[in-house]
N, C-alpha and C positions, 0 to 999 in steps of 0.2 A: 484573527486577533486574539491572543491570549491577556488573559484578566487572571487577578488573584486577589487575595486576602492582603494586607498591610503587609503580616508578615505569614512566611510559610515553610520556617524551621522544621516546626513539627511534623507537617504531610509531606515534607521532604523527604525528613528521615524515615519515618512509612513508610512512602513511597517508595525508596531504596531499598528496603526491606523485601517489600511485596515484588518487586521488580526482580531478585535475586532468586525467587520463584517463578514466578512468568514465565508460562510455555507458549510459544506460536501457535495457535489453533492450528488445526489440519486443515488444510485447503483442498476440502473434497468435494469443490465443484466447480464447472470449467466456462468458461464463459467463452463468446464469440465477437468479435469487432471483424465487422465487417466494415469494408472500406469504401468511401465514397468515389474514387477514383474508378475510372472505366477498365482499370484492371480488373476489379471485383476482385482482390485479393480479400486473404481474412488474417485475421490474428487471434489464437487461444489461446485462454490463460489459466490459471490455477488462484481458484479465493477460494476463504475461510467465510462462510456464512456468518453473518449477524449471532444470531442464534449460540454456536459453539464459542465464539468467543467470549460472547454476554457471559458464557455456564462457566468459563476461567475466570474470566477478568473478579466477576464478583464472589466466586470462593476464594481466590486468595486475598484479594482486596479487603473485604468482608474482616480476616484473619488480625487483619492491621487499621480498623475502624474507619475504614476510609467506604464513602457509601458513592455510587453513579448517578448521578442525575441530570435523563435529557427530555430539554423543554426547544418546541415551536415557537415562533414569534415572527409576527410579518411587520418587514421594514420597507413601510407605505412610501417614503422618500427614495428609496433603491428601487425599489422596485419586485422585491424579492422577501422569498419565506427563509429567513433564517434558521438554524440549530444549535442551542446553547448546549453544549457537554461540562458539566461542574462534576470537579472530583470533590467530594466532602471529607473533612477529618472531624473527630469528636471531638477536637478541641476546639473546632468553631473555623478553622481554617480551610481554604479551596485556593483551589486552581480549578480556571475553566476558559473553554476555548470555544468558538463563535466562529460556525462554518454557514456560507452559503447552500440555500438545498436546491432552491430554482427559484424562476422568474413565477408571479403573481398570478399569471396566466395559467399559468398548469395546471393551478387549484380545480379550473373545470374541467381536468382529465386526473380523478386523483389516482391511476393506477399507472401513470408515469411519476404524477407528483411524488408516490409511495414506493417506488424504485430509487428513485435520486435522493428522498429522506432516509433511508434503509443503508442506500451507500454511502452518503453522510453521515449516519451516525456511525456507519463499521470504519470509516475515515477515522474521527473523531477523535473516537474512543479508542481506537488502535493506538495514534498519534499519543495521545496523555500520556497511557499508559504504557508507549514506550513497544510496543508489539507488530508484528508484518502478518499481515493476512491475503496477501497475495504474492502473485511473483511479479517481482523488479522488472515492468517493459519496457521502462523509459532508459533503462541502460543499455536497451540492447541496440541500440543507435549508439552507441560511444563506444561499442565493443572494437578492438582493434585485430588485425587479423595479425596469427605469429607464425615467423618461418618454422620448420622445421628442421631440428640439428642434424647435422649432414653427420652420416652413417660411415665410421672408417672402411666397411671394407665393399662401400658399394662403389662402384667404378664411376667415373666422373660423367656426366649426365653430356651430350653433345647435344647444343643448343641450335634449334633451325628457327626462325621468322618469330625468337624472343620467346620460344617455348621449349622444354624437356623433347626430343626428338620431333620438334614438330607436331606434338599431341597438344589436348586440351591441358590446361591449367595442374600445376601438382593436384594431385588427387587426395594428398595426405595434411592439407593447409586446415588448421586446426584454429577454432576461434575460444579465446576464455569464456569458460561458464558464468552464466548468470545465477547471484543465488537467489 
């Protein structure tokens, strides 16, 4: 749920500012999702640690009086420890966004609790402020596969049992990059 000030001309135009600088942190570390399914398959990915992004976001932010501020709070009736991320301007104006971190329960495991707060706040404060600190996985389900442009002076392909000579599948089927 995003929340803000009355009005937020000012940390807009800041904000725009600061945004016209804004580099994507490096994503120099990889993570693993393993999969629950009896294939045990995996999936890696590429993030930008909490850390590097925190040392951008607040030097150029910083530039443009706009200050980070993230606070905890447990919402006893959900059931769950919330994350407030408030962007501050000097002029007394915010924007601020209110992320889920986990269930109430966790709290007696805080070195999970403090994995899922960590990638909360790198959500977060990514999102405000407008930046990607990992790679795009949810796209790669909507990726579509593309023919390949047929070559004028390759001789026409004789088709057996709905394949290129009876072999396996074109070898040269090319899927769009994710970025």
């Amino acid at each position: 749920m995003q929340r803000s000030s009355d009005t937020i001309g000012t940390i807009a135009a800041a904000l725009a500012k600061a945004q016209a600088q804004l580099v994507n942190p490096e994503k120099s570390s990889v993570a693993t999702i393993r999969s629950d399914e009896a294939s045990g398959s995996e999936r890696s990915y590429r993030y930008a640690p909490l850390s590097s992004g925190l040392d951008i976001v607040r030097k150029t932010l910083s530039q443009y009086e706009i200050a980070t501020v993230q606070t905890t709070s447990i919402d006893e009736a959900a059931g769950i420890v919330r994350l407030s991320t408030v962007l501050a301007h000097a002029s007394g104006e915010w924007i601020a966004s209110d992320w889920p971190v986990c269930p109430l329960a966790e709290t007696e495991r805080p070195q999970q609790m403090g994995a899922a707060l960590t990638y909360a706040r790198r959500y977060s404060l990514f999102t405000l402020v407008g930046i990607a600190g990992e790679d795009d996985m949810d796209a790669r389900d909507l990726i579509a596969p593309t023919k390949p442009s047929p070559r004028a002076e390759e001789p026409p392909v004789r088709k057996t049992r709905g394949r290129p000579n009876g072999g396996p599948p074109h070898p040269n089927q090319t899927f769009s990059g994710v970025s």
